[in-house]
C-alpha positions in Angstrom: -49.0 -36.1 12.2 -46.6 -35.2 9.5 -48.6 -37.4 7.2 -51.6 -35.2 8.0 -49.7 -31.8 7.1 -48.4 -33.1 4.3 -51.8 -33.7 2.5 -52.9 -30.6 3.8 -50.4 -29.0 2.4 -51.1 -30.8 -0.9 -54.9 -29.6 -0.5 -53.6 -25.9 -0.1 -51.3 -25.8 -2.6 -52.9 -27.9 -5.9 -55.5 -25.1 -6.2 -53.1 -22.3 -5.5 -51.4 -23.2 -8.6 -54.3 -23.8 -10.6 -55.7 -20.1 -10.1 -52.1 -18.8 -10.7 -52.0 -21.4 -14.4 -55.7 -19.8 -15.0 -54.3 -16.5 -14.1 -51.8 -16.7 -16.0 -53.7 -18.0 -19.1 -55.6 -15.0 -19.6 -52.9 -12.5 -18.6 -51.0 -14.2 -21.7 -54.1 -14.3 -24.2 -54.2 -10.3 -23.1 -50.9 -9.1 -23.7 -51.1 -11.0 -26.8 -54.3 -9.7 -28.0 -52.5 -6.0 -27.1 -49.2 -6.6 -28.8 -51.5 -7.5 -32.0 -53.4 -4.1 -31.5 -50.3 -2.1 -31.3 -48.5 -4.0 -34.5 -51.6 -3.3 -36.4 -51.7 0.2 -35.2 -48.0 0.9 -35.6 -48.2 -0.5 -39.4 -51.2 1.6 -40.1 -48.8 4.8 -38.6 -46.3 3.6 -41.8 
């Protein structure tokens, strides 16, 4: 029985952290993509 929780678990968890890694993919690419924006835009303020 444990045997049988334990690869459910494994089934549950393995994509879990694949959306969060794809999630956290694009949150990254964003924020960099902003803090690019607002470095140009700050140097054009100079």
């Amino acid at each position: 029985m444990k045997f049988f929780w334990t690869i459910l678990a494994i089934l549950f968890i393995k994509p879990i952290i694949g959306i969060v890694k794809f999630f956290w993919m694009i949150i990254s690419f964003a924020v960099q993509l902003l803090f690019y924006k607002i470095l140009d835009w700050f140097f054009k303020l100079i």
